[in-house]
mmCIF file of the C-alpha atoms, coordinates in Angstrom:
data_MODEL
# 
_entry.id   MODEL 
# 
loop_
_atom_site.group_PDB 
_atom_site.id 
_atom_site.type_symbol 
_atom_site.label_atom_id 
_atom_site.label_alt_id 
_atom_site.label_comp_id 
_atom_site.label_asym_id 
_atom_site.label_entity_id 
_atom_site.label_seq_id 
_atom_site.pdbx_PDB_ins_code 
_atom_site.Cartn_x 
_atom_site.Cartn_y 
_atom_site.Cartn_z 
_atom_site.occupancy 
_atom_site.B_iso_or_equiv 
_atom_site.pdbx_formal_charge 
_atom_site.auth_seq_id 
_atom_site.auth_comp_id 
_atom_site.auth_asym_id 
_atom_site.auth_atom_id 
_atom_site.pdbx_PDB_model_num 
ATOM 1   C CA . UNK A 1 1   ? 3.416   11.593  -24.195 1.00 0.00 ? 1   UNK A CA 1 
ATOM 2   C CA . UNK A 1 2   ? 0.161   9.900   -24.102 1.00 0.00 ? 2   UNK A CA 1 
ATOM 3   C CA . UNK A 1 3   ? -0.289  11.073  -20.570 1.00 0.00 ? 3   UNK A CA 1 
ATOM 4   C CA . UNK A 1 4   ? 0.532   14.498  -20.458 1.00 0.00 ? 4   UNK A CA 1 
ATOM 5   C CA . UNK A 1 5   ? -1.757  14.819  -23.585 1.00 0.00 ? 5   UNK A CA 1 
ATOM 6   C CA . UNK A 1 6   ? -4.498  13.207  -22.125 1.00 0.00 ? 6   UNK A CA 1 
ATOM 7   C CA . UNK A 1 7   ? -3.591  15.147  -18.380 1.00 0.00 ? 7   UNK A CA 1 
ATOM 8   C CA . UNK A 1 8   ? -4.638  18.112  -20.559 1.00 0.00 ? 8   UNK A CA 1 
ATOM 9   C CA . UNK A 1 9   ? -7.571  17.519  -22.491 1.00 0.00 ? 9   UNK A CA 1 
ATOM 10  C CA . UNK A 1 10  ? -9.020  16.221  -19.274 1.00 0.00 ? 10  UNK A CA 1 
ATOM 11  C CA . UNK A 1 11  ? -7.641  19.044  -17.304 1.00 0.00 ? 11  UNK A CA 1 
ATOM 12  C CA . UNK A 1 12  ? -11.448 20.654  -17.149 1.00 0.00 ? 12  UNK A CA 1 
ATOM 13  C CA . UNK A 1 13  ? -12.730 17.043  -15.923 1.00 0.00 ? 13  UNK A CA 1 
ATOM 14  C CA . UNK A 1 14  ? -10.083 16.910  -13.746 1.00 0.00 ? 14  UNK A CA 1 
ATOM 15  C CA . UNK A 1 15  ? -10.404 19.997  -11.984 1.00 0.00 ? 15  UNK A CA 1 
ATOM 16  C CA . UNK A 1 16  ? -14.611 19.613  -12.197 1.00 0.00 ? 16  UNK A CA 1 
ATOM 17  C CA . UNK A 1 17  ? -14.696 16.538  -10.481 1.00 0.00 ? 17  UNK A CA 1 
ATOM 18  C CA . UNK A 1 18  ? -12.113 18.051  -7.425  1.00 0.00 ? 18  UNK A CA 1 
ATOM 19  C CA . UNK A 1 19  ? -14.473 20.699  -7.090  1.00 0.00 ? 19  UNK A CA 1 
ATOM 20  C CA . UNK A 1 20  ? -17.659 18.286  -6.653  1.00 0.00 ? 20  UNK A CA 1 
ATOM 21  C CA . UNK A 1 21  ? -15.800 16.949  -4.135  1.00 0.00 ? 21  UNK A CA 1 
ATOM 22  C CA . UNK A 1 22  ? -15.059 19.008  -2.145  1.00 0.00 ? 22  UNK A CA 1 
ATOM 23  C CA . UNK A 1 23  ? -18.434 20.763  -2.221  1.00 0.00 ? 23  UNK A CA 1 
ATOM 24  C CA . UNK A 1 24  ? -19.899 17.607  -1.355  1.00 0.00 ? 24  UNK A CA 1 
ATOM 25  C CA . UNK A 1 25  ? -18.095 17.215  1.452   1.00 0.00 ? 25  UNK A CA 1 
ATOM 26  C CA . UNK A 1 26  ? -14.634 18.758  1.638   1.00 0.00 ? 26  UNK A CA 1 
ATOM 27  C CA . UNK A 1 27  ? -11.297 17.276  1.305   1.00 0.00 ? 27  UNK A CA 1 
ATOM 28  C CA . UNK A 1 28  ? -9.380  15.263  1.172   1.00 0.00 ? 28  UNK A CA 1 
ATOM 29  C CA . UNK A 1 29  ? -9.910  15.278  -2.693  1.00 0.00 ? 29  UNK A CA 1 
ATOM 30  C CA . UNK A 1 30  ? -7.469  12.549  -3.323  1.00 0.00 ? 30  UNK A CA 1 
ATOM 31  C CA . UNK A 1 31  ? -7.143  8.927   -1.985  1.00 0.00 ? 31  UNK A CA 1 
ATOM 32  C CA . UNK A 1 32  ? -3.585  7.561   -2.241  1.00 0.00 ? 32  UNK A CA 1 
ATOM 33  C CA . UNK A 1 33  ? -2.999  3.984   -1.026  1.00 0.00 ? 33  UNK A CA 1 
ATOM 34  C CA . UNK A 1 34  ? 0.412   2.040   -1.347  1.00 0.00 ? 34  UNK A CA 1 
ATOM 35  C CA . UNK A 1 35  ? 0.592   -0.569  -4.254  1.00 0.00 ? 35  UNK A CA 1 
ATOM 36  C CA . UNK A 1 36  ? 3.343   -2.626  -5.433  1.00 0.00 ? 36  UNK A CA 1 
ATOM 37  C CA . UNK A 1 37  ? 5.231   -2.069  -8.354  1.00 0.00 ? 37  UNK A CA 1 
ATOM 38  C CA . UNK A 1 38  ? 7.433   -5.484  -7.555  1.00 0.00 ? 38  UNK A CA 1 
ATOM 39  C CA . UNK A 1 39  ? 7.218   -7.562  -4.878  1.00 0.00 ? 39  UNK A CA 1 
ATOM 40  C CA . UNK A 1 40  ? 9.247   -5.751  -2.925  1.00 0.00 ? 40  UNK A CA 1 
ATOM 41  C CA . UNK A 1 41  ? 8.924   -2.081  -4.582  1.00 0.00 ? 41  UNK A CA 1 
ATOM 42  C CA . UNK A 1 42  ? 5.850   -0.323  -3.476  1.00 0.00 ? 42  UNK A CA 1 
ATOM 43  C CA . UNK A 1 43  ? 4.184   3.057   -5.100  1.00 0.00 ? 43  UNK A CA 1 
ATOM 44  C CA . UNK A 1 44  ? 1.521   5.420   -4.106  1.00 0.00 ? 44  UNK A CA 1 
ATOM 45  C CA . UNK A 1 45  ? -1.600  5.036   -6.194  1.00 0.00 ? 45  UNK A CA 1 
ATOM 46  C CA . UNK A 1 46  ? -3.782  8.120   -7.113  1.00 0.00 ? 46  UNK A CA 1 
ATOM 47  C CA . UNK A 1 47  ? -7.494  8.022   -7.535  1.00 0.00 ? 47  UNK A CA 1 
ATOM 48  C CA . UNK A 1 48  ? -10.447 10.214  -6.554  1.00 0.00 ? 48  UNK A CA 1 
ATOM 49  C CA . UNK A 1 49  ? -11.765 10.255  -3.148  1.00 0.00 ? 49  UNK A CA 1 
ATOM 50  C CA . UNK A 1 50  ? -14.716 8.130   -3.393  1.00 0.00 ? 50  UNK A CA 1 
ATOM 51  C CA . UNK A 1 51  ? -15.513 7.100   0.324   1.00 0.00 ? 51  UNK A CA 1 
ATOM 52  C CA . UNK A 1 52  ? -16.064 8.527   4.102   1.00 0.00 ? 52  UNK A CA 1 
ATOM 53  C CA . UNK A 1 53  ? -12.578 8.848   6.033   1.00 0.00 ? 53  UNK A CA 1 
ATOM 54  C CA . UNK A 1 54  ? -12.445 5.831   8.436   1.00 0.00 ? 54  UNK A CA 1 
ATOM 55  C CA . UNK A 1 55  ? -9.566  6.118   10.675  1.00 0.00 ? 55  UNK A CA 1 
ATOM 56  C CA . UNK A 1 56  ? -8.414  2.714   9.792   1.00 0.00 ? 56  UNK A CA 1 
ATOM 57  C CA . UNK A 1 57  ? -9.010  2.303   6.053   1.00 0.00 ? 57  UNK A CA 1 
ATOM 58  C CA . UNK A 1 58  ? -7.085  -1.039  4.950   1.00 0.00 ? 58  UNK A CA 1 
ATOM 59  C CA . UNK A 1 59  ? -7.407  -3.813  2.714   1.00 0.00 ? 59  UNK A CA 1 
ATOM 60  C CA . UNK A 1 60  ? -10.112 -4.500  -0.258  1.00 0.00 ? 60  UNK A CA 1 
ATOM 61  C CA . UNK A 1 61  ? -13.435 -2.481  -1.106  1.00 0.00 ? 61  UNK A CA 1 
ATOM 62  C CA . UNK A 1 62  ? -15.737 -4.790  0.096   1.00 0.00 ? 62  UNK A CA 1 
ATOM 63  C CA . UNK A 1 63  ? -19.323 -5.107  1.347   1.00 0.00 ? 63  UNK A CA 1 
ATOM 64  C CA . UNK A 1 64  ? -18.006 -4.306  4.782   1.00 0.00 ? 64  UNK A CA 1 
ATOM 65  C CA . UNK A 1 65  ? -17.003 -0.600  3.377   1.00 0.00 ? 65  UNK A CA 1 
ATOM 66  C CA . UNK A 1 66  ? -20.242 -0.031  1.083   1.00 0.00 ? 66  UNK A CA 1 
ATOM 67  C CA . UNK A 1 67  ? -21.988 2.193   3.592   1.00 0.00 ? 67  UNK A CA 1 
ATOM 68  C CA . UNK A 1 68  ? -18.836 4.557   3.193   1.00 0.00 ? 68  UNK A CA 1 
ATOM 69  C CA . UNK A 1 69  ? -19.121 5.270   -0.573  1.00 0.00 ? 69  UNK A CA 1 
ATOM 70  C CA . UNK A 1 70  ? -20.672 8.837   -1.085  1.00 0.00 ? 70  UNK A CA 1 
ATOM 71  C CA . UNK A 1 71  ? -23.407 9.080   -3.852  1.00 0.00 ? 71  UNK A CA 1 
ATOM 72  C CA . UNK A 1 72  ? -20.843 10.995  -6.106  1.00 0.00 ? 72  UNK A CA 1 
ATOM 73  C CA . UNK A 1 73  ? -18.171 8.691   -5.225  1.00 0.00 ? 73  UNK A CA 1 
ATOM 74  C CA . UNK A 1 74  ? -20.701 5.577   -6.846  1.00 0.00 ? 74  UNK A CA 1 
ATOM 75  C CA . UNK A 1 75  ? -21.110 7.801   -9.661  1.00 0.00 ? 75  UNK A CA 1 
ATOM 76  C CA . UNK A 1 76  ? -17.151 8.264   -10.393 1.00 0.00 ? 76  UNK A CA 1 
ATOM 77  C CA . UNK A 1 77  ? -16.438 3.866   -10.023 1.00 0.00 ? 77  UNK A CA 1 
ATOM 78  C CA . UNK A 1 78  ? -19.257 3.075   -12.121 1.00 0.00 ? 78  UNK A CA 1 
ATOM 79  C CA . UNK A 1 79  ? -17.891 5.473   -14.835 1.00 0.00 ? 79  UNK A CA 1 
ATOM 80  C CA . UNK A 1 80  ? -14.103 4.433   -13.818 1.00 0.00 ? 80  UNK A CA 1 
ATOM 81  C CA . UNK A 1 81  ? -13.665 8.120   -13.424 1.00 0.00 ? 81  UNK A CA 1 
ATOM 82  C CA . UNK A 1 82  ? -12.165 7.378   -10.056 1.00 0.00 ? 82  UNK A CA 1 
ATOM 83  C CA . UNK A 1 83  ? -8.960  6.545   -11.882 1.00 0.00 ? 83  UNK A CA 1 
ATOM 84  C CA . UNK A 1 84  ? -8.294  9.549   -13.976 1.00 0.00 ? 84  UNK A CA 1 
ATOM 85  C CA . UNK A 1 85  ? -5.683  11.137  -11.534 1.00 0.00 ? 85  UNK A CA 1 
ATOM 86  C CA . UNK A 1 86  ? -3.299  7.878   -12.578 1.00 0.00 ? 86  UNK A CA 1 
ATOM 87  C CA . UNK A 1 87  ? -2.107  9.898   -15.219 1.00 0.00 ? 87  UNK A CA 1 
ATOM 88  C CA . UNK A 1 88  ? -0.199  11.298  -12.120 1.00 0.00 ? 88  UNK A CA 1 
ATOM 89  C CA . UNK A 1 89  ? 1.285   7.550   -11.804 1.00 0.00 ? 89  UNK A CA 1 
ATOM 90  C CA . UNK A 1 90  ? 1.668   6.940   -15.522 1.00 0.00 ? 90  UNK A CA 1 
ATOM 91  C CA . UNK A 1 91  ? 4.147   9.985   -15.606 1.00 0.00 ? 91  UNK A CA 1 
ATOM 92  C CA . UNK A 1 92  ? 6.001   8.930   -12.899 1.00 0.00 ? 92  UNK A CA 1 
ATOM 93  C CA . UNK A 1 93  ? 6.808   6.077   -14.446 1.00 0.00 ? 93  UNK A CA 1 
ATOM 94  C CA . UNK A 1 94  ? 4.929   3.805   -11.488 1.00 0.00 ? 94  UNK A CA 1 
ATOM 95  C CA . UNK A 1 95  ? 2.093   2.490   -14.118 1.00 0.00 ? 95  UNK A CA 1 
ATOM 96  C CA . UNK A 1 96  ? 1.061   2.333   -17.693 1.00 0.00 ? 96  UNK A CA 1 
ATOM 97  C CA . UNK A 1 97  ? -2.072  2.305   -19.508 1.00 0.00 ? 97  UNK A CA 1 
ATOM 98  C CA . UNK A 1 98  ? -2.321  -1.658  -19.761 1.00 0.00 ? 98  UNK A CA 1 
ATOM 99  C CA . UNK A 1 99  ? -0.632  -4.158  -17.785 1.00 0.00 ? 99  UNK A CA 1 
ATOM 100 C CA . UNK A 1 100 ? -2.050  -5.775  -14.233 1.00 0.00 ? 100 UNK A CA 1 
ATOM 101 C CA . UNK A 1 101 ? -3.644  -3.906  -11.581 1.00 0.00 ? 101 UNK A CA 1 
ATOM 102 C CA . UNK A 1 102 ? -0.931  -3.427  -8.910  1.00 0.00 ? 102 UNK A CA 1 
ATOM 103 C CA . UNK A 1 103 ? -1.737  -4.954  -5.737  1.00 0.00 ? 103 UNK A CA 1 
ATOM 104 C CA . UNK A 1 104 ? -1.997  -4.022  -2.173  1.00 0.00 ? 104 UNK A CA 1 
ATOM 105 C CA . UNK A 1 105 ? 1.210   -4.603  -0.372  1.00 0.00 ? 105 UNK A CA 1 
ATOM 106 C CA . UNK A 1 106 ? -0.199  -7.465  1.869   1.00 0.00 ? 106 UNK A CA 1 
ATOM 107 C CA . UNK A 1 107 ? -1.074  -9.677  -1.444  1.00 0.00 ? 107 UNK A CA 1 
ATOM 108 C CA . UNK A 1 108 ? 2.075   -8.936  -2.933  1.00 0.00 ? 108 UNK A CA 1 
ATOM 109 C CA . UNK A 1 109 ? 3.429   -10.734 0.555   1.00 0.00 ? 109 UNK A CA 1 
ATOM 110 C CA . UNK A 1 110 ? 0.797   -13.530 0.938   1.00 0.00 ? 110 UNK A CA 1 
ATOM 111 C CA . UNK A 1 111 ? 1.233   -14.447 -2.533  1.00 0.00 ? 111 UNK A CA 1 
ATOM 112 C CA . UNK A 1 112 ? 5.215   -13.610 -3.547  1.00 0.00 ? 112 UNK A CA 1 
ATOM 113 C CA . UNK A 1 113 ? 5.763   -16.412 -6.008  1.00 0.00 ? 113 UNK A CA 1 
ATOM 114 C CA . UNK A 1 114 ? 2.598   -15.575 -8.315  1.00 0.00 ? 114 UNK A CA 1 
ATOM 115 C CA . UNK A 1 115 ? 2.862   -12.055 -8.289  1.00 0.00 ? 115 UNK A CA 1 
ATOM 116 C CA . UNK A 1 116 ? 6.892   -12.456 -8.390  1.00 0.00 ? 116 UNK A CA 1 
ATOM 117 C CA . UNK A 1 117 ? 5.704   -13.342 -12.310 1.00 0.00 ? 117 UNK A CA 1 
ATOM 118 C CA . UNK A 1 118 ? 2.694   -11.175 -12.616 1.00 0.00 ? 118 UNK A CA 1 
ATOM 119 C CA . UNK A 1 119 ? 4.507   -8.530  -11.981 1.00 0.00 ? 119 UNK A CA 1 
ATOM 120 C CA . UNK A 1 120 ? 7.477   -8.471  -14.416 1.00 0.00 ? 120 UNK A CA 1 
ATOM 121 C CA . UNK A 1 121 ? 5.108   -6.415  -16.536 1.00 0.00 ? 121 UNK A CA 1 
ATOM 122 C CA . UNK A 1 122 ? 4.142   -2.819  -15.255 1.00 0.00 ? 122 UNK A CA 1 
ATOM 123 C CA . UNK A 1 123 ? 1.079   -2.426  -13.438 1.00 0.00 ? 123 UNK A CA 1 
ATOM 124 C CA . UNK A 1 124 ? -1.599  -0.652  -15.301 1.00 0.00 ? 124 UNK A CA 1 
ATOM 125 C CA . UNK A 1 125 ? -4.679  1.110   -15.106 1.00 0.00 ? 125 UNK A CA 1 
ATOM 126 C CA . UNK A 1 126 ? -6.345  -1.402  -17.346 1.00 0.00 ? 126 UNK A CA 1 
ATOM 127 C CA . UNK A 1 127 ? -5.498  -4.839  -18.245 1.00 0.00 ? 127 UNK A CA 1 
ATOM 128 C CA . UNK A 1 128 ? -7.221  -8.369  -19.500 1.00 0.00 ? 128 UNK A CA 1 
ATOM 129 C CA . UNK A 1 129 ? -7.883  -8.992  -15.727 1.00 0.00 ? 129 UNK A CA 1 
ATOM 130 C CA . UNK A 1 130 ? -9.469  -5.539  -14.592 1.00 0.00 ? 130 UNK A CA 1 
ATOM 131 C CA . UNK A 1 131 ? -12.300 -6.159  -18.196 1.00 0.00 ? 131 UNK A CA 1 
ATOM 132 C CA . UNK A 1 132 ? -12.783 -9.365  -17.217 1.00 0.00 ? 132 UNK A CA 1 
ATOM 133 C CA . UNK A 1 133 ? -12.812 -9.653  -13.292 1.00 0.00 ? 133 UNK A CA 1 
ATOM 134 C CA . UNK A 1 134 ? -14.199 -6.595  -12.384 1.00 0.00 ? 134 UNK A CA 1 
ATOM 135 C CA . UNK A 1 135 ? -17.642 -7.345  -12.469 1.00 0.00 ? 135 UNK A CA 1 
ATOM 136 C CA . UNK A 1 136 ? -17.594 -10.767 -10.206 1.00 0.00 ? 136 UNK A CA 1 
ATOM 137 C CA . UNK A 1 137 ? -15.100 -9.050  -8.059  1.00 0.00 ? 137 UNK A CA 1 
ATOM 138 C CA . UNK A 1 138 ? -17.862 -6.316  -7.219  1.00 0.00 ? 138 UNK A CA 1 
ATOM 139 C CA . UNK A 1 139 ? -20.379 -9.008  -7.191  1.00 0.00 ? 139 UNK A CA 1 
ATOM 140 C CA . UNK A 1 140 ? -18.366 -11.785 -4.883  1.00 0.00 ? 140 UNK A CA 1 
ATOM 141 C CA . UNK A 1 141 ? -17.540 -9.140  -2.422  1.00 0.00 ? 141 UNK A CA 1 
ATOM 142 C CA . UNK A 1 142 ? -20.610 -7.258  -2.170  1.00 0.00 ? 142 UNK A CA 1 
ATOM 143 C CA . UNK A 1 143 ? -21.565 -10.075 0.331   1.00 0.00 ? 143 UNK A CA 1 
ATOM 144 C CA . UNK A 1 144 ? -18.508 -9.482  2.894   1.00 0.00 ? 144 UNK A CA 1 
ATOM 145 C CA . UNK A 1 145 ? -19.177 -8.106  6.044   1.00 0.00 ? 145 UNK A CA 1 
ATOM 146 C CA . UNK A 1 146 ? -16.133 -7.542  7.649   1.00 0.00 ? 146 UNK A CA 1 
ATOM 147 C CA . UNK A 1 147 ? -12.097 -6.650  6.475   1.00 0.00 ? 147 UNK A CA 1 
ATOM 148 C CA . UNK A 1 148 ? -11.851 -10.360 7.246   1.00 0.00 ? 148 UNK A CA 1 
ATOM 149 C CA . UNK A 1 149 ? -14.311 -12.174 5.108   1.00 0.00 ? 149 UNK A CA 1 
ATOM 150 C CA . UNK A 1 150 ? -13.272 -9.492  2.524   1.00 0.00 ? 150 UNK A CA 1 
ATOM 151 C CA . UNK A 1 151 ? -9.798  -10.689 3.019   1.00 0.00 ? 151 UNK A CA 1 
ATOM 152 C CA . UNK A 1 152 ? -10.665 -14.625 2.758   1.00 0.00 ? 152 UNK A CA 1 
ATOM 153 C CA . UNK A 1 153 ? -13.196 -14.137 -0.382  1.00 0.00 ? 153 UNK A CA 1 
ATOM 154 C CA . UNK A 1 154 ? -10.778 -11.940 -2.403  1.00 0.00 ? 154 UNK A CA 1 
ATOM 155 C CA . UNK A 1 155 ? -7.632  -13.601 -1.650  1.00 0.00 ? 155 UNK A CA 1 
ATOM 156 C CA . UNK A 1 156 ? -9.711  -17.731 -2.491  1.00 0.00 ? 156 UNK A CA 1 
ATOM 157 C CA . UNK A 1 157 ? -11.801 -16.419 -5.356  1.00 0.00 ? 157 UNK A CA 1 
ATOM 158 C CA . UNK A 1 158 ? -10.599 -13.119 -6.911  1.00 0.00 ? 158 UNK A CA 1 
ATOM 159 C CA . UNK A 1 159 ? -6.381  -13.518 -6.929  1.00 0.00 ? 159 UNK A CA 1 
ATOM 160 C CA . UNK A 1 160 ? -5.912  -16.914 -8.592  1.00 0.00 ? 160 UNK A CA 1 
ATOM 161 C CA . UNK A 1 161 ? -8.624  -15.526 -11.540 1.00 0.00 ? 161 UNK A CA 1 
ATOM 162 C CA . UNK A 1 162 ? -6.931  -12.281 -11.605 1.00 0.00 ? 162 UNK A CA 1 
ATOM 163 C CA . UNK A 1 163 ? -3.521  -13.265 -11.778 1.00 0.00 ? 163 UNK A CA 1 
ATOM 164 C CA . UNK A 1 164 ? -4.039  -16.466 -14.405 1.00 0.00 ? 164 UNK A CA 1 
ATOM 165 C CA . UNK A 1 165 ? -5.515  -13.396 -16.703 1.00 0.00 ? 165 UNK A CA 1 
ATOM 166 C CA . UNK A 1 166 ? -2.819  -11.037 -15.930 1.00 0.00 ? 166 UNK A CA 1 
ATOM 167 C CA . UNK A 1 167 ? -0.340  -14.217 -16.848 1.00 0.00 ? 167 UNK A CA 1 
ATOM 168 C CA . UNK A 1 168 ? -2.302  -14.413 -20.304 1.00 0.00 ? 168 UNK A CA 1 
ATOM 169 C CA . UNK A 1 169 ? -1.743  -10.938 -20.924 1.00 0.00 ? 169 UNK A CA 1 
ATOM 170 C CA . UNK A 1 170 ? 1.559   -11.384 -20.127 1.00 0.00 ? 170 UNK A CA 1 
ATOM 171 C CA . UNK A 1 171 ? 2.381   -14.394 -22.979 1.00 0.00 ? 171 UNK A CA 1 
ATOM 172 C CA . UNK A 1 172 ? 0.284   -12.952 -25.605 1.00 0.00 ? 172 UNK A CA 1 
ATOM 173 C CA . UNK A 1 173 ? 1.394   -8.727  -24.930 1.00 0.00 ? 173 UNK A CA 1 
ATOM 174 C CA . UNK A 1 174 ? 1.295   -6.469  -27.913 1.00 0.00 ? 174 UNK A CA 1 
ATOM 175 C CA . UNK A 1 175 ? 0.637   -2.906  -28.770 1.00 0.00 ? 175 UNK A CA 1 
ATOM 176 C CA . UNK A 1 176 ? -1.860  -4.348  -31.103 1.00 0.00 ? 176 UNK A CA 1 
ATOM 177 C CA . UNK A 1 177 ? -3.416  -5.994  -28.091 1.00 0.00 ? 177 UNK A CA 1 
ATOM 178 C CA . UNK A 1 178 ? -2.857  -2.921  -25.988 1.00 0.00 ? 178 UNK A CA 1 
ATOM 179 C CA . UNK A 1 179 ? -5.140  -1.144  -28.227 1.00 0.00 ? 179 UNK A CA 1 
ATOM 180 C CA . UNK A 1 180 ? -7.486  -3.778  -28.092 1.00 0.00 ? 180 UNK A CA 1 
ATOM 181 C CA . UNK A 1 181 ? -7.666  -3.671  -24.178 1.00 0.00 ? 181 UNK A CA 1 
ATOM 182 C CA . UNK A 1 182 ? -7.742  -0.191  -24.170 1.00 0.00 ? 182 UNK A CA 1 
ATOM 183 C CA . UNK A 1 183 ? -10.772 0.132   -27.121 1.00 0.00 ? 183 UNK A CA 1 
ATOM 184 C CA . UNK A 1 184 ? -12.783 -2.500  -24.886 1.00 0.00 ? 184 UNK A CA 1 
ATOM 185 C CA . UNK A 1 185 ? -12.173 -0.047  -21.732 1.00 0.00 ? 185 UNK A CA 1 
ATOM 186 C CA . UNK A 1 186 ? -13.424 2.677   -23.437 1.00 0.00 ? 186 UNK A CA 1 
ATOM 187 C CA . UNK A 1 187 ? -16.230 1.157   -24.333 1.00 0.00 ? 187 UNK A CA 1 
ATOM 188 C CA . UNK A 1 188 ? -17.324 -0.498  -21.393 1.00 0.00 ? 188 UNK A CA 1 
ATOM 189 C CA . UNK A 1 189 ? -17.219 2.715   -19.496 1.00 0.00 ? 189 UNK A CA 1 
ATOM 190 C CA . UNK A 1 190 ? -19.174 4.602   -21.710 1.00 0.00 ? 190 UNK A CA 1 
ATOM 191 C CA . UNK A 1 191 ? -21.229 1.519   -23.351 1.00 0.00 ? 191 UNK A CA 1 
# 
């Protein structure tokens, strides 16, 4: 219900954004990229179009892809407003507001047993992990190069934080602490 109402309200954002877009420089207005639902149940996630087409785009934003982002498209992460066309996913039943960000396909393989646990809850557009890892995420793979070094430096440094905070979340969820997740989102994207 949440998501329709919200899919609404934003509908002027929504449809403001898609035209920026594509003024800046045409379609494709989405970006859709497989991410698992279960280890072995994958999903297409939604956001906006925030980078150059490459004709081989795989794998982790790192510093390797940087030159790609379009000035709007740094505009829309740093305000998360990348991530509005979820909703789409959140109706479909693929997501919810809070739980772990769901991983690329080849994590979900590398990694079976951790994410196996991780995720038993529903992936979500925000969680404990995406408030409290984004930041040295950005930051640790800023320096990459190349898909590989991305590839080594998030899969070392960024999955074992990531997934012990998505495990937290996991033993201590609540709608109260739902809320709280959710309140501390809001405000670190317009704070």
């Amino acid at each position: 219900m949440l998501a329709m109402l919200l899919s609404v309200i934003l509908a002027p954002v929504l449809i403001g954004i898609c035209v920026m877009i594509l003024a800046q420089g045409g379609g494709p207005v989405f970006y859709r990229s497989e991410r698992m639902k279960a280890v072995d149940q994958g999903f297409m996630l939604w956001k906006f179009r925030t980078m150059t087409d490459a004709q081989s785009d795989a794998g982790v934003s790192g510093g390797d892809k940087s030159a790609r982002i379009t000035r709007l498209g740094a505009q829309l992460r740093r305000y998360r407003l990348d991530e509005l066309p979820q909703l789409i996913n959140i109706l479909r039943g693929d997501m919810s507001f809070v739980g772990p960000r769901p991983p690329l396909r080849q994590y979900a393989v590398k990694f079976p047993e951790i994410y196996q646990q991780v995720l038993q809850n529903r992936p979500g557009v925000t969680g404990l992990a995406t408030l409290h890892i984004h930041r040295f995420e950005a930051g640790v793979l800023a320096g990459c190069k190349s898909a590989e070094m991305t590839d080594q430096v998030y899969s070392l440094r960024c999955i074992p934080r990531k997934t012990q905070l998505d495990l937290i979340y996991q033993n201590h969820q609540s709608i109260c602490f739902d809320c709280i997740l959710i309140w501390q989102t809001i405000r670190r994207v317009f704070g």
